[in-house]
Structure formats: C-alpha cells, structure tokens
N, C-alpha and C positions, 0 to 999 in steps of 0.2 A: 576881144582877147583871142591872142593864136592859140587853142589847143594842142593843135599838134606839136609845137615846141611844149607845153607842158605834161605831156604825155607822162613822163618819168615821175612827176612826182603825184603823193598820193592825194592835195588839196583839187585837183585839178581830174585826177578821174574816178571815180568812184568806186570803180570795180578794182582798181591796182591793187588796194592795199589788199582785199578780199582774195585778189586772187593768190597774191603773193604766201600769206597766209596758209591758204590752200599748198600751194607747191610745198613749204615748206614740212608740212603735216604729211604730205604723200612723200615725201623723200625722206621723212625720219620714220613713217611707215616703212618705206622697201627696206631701208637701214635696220631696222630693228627684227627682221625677218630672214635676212640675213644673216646669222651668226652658224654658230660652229654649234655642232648637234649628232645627237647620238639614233638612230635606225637600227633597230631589231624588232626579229620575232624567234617566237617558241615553238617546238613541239610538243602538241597537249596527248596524256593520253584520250583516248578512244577520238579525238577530235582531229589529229593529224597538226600542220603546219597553220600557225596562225597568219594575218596580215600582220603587215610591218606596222609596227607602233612609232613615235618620235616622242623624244624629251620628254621624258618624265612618264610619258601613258603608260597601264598597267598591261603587259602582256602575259598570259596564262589566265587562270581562273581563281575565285574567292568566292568560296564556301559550294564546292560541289566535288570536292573532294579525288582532283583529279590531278595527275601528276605534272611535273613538267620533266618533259626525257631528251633534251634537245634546244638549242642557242643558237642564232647567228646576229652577230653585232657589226654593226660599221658606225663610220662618224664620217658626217657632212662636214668635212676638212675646209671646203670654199679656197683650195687652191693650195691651201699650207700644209706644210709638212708635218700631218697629223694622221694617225695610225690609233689600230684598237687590237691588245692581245687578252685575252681571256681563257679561265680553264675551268672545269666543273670538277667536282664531286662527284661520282657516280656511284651507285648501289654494286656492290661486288666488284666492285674494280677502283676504289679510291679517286685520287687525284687523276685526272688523263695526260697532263700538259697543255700548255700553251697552244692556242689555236688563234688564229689574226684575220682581220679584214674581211668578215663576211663568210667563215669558216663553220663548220658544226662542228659544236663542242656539247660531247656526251652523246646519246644514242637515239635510234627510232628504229622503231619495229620489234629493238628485245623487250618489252616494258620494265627498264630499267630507270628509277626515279633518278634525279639529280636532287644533291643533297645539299651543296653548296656553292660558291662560285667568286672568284677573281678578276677583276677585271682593270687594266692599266695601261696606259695612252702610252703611246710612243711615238718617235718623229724629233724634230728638234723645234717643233712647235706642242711640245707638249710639258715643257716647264713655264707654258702661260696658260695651262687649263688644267682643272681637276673634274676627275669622273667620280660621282656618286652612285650608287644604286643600291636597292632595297630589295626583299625578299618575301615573299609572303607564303611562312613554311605553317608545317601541320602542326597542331595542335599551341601554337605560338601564335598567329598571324603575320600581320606587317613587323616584320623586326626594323630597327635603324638604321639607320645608312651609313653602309660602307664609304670605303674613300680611296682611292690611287691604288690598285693590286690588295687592300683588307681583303679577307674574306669575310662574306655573305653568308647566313642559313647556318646548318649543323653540321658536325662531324658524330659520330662514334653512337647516336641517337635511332638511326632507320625511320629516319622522319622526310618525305618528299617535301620538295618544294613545289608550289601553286602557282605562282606567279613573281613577276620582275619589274621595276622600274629602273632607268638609267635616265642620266642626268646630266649632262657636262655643262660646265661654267666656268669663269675667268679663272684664273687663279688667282685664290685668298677669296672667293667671296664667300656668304655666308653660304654653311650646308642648308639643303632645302630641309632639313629637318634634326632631330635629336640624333647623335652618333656615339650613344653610348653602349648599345648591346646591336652590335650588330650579326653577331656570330656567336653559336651556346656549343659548346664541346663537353 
C-alpha cells in the first residue's frame, strides 16, 4: 500500500486525525482569547495607583476600609470602533463629567472618595456590546451591576467606594449577575 498517497486521510495515518483535533482546540483557544474587553485600574487610598485589572477582576480593596479616589478605563477594541466614557461621583464636588479612553476620572492626592460612577461604550461598535460593572461600596458591599451609562454606588449617603468590576459582553447576553440595586440614593 502507497501511504503517501493516503496521507490525507485519517484510516491510513494515525496521528492525522489527533493531530487535526489538536489544531482545531488551539485555534478556538486563540479565538476565544480574543474578544473585546474592558482594562482598568484605581486609585487606592494610602496605597497609590493599582495594576490594571481585565474583565470582570476586582480593582480596589474589600473589607480594609480604604477608599477609591481615582479610574482609568480602556477597552480592548481588537481593531473596532470601540470607545469607553465614564464619570464618578466625587466627595465635595458631585458629578465631574465624562472622561474617555484611559482618562482619570475623580482625584488623587486630595483624599477625596468617589461615591459613584457611569460608565458607556461609544464607537459605532458599541451597539453590539454592553458594559457591566459593579461596586463594592461602604457599609453595603458588592452592590449589582450596573449596565450601559446606569449609575453605580451612592449618591447623597458620604459613603466611599472600595472597589470595581467591569465587564463587557456581546450584546443581549445574560448580565454576569443580578441588576436590581445597583445604585441607593
């Protein structure tokens, strides 16, 4: 029997089908590795600038009672026209406004808490993803996840926020969690 004319198929060499197998599993690995994702970190009190967290990881602190006074968010776009604007809450000074793309929203060095926070995709790739995030405020804990520009955390309370999670996913899919209190005014 010629092998090398049977080459292609799987009765004839043993490793083909194995290895095909194989390829198939590394290339829906790199694919799934791949996607559109959300990069930030916090300013902690007394701790300074954190590292950058991704999707979904909790940036700031839970249960040491320290504030978070500062944001910068970006999103792994992968080429599309995807964008991230966000605004906080701040301690004596309200709402800031809109800040984008890897911006500081809210403060460091006055120790001033952030209290709340907004967050909403822009681009013309951002009516096929929704941004989630969470908050992990004082004396509340983890509250629920926000969605698309909701606010996050408290208003009118004097209660810091501790920590963050952010979240992007397709759009329509399910929220990574319950989204009914996400915000106490």
């Amino acid at each position: 029997k010629n092998t090398a004319l049977d080459l292609g198929t799987a009765g004839s060499d043993r490793y083909y089908g194995s290895g095909l197998i194989q390829l198939n599993a590394a290339v829906a690995s790199i694919n799934s590795s791949e996607t559109v994702g959300a990069t930030y970190r916090t300013h902690v009190q007394n701790l300074g600038w954190q590292g950058w967290r991704y999707d979904g990881q909790s940036s700031g602190t839970a249960g040491q009672s320290l504030r978070l006074e500062g944001i910068e968010v970006e999103i792994n776009d992968l080429g599309t026209d995807l964008g991230v604007e966000y605004q906080t809450h701040v301690q004596n000074i309200g709402w800031q406004g809109f800040k984008s793309d890897g911006q500081t929203s809210g403060t460091y060095g006055q120790s001033l808490r952030l209290e709340a926070i907004q967050i909403r995709l822009t681009g013309t790739a951002a009516a096929n993803y929704d941004i989630y995030y969470r908050v992990h405020s004082q004396n509340y804990g983890w509250l629920d996840w926000a969605q698309n520009g909701g606010s996050s955390g408290t208003q009118g309370q004097s209660l810091r926020l501790e920590a963050i999670e952010i979240r992007v996913v397709p759009k329509g899919a399910t929220a990574p969690g319950s989204t009914s209190r996400p915000f106490i005014s």
